[in-house]
N, C-alpha and C positions, 0 to 999 in steps of 0.2 A: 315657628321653629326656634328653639332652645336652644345654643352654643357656645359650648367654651371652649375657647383659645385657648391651650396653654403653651405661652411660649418660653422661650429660651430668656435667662438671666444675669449673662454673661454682658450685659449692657443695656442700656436703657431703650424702650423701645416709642416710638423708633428712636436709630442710634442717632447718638452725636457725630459723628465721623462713621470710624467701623463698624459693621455690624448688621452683616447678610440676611442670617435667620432673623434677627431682630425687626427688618428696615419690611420684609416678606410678609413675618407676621402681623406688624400692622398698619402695614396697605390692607391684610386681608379684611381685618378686625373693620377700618373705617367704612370700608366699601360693601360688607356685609351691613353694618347697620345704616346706609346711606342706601339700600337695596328694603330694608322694614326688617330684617332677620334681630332677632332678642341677641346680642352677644355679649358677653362676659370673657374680657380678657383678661389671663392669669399672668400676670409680667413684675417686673419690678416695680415699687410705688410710685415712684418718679416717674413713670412712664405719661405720654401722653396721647389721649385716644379718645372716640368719641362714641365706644363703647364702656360697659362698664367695667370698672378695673378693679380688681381684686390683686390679693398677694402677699407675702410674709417678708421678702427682698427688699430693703428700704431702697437699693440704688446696688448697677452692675457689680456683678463682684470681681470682675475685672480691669473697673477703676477704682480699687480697693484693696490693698496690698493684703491690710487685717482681716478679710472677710475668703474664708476656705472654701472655692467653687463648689465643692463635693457635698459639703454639710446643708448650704442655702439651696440648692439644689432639688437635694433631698427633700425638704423641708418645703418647698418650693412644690414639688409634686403631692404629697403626703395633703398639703394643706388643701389643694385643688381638687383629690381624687375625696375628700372627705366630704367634698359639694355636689358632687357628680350625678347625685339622683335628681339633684334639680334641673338636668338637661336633660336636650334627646340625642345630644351625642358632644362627643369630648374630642375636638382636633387637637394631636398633639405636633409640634414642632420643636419639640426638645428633644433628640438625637433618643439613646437607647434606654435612658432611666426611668423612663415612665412603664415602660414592658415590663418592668421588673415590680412594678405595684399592680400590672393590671388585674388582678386578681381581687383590686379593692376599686375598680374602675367600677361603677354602677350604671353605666348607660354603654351604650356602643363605642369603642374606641377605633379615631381612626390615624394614623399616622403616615407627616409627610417625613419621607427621609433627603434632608437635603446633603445626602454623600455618606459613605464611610471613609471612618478616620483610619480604617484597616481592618485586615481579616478577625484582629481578634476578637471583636464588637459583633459580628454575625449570629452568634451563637444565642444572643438576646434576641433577636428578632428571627431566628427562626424557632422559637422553644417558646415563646412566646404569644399571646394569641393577640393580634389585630389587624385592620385592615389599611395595606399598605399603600401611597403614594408613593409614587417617584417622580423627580423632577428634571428628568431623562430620559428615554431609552435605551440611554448608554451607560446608566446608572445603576442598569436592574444585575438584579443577582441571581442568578440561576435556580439557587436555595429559598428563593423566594417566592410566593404570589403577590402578584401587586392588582389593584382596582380599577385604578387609572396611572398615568402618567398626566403631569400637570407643568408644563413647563412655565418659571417664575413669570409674573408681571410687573411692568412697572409705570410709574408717574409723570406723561410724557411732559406735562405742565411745570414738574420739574427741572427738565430736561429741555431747556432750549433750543433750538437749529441755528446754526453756526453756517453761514452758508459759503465765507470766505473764511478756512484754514490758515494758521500760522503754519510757519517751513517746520517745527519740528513734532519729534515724536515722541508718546508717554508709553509708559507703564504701571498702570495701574492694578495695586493686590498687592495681596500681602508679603513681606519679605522675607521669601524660603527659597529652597532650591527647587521645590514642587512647581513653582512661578517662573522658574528661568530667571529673574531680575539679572544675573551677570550676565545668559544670553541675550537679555536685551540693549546693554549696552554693547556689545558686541555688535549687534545686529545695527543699533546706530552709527558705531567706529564705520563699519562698512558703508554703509550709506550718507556719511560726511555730514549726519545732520544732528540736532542737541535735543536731549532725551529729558525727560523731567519725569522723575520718578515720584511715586504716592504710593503710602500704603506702609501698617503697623508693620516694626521689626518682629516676625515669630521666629526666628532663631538669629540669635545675636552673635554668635561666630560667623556662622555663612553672610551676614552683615560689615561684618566687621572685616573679614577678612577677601570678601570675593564684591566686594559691591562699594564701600565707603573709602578705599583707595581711589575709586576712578570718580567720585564726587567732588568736583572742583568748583562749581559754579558757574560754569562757562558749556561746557560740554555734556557734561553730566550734571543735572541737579537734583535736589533730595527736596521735599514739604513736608514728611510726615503723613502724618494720615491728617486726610482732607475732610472738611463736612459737605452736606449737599449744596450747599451754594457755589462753591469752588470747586466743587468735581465738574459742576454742567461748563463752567468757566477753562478748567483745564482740557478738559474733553472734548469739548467742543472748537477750542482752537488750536488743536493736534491735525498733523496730516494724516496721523494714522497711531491707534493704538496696537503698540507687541504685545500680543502674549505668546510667549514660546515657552510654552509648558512642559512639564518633565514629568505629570502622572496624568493618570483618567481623569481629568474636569468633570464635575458631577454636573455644573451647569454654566456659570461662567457671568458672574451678575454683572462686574463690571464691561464687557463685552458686549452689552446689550446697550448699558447706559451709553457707552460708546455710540452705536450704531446711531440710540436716537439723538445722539446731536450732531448727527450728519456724518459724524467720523469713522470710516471701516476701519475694519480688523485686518493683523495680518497674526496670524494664530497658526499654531499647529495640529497639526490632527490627530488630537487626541481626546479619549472620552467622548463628550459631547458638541465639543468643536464643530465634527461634519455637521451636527442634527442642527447645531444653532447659527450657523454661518452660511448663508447662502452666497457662493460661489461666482465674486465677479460684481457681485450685485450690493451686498454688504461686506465684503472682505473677501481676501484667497487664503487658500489656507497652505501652507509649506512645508518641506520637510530640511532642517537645518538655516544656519545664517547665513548661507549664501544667497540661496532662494529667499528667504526675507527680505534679504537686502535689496534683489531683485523687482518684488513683490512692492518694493517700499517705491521703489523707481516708477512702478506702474499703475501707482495708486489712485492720480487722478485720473484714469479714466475709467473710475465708479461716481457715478451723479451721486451727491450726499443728500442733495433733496431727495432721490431714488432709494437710498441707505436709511434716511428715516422712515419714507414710508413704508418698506419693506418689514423694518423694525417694528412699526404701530401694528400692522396687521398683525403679526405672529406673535409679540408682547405686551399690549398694552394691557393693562391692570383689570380693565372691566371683560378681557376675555379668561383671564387669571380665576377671576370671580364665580363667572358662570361656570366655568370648568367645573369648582369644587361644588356650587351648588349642585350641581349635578349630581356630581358622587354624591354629596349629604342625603339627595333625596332619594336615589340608589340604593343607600346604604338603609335608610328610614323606612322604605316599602318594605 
């Protein structure tokens, strides 16, 4: 079996710090060829994998002020669909611009969608021909058929158990109003306990204005976006990771990473929250900061050895793996 990857080049893969699609696709990539599968990853140069890497990206172009996402992109698919008959099928993980070449796709095209960025992007993928993943249930779009649902996996060897908790609580993601970051310092004011926040500023007003006022050092802290040695570090010795989210979660990566270092969630219910949060067991799920703050009171009694094992079962990378073999060979008959 023949496969190319092609992933997202918005950052190195895997990332340095950020970088979801990036970190996904290649876990896939190693664990596919640690399985005997031919794979061919299409990523930035710099990238590092124990598959083959190909690519026209010298390095993310989002840690590259001079480099125009849109153009290396391009250029970035263009270059990978022009290899395409040398597989026996082409996984794409780069949101909707590869749809828009598949007409130069020469092998079977399958795509995973990890979220829309909004309705207006729909109209690619449904006018478009391939065959879709989703990484939810709570993700699928009614305009669409999908193959499988494939919920992400991840590296629990990364991720170490944490079995005695520090008193305070994180938030981990990105810093938007989609994340709630203000509701989570909210949700700690109420619960009298010190928040430490992580995670790229995507919008620098709602930063600036609703979030870096209550960053003191004492009560509120700020790191930036973290890499994976210091996410298992912070995560693991939180009582509880917030996310009080404000849209549909497509999936919820750091959520998971949580779980598996013993730490529940207290999330809200939204998107895919219910699907990924078992109830009680790895996290409660709430609706507003009151019940958070609640939530946050009740948190030890979820066993966190019980929270990671929960977490291995339904996440761990090598059921991630099977999953898509599956569709691959699916797709291949």
């Amino acid at each position: 079996m023949r496969i190319a990857l092609l992933g997202p080049v918005a950052w190195r893969t895997p990332p340095r710090h950020y970088g979801p699609w990036e970190r996904i696709t290649g876990l896939l990539a190693d664990r596919l060829v640690a399985r005997g599968v031919d794979v061919t990853l299409f990523a930035t140069l710099d990238s590092v994998t124990s598959a083959r890497l190909d690519g026209v990206c010298p390095h993310g172009y989002a840690e590259d002020p001079t480099m125009d996402g849109r153009v290396w992109e391009a250029m970035h698919v263009a270059h990978a669909f022009t290899r395409s008959a040398e597989f026996d099928l082409v996984h794409s993980h780069l949101d909707w611009l590869p749809l828009a070449f598949a007409a130069q796709c020469r092998a079977p095209l399958l795509t995973t969608i990890h979220g829309f960025s909004g309705a207006g992007i729909l109209p690619a993928y449904a006018r478009m021909a391939s065959n879709y993943v989703s990484i939810s249930d709570a993700d699928r779009s009614p305009d669409l058929e999908y193959v499988a649902t494939v919920h992400h996996g991840i590296d629990f060897a990364e991720l170490p158990f944490t079995a005695e908790a520090g008193p305070g609580l994180v938030a981990f993601g990105r810093i938007h109003p989609d994340k709630g970051t203000h509701t989570a310092i909210e949700i700690a004011r109420l619960s009298g306990r010190r928040l430490t926040i992580c995670g790229i500023v995507q919008d620098q007003r709602y930063f600036a204005e609703q979030v870096a006022p209550h960053i003191d050092g004492d009560r509120v802290g700020y790191l930036g976006s973290v890499g994976p040695q210091q996410r298992a570090e912070i995560l693991g010795s939180s009582t509880a990771l917030l996310h009080p989210i404000a849209f549909d979660e497509p999936f919820g990566l750091s959520v998971v990473e949580s779980m598996a270092c013993g730490t529940p969630v207290v999330a809200y219910p939204r998107g895919s929250m219910p699907e990924v949060v078992d109830e009680g067991v790895t996290g409660f799920l709430v609706r507003g900061a009151e019940q958070a703050s609640d939530a946050v009171e009740r948190i030890t009694t979820i066993d966190r050895a019980g929270c990671r094992t929960r977490a291995r079962q339904r996440f761990d990378v090598d059921r991630m793996v099977a999953d898509y073999l599956r569709v691959y060979a699916s797709l291949l008959d």
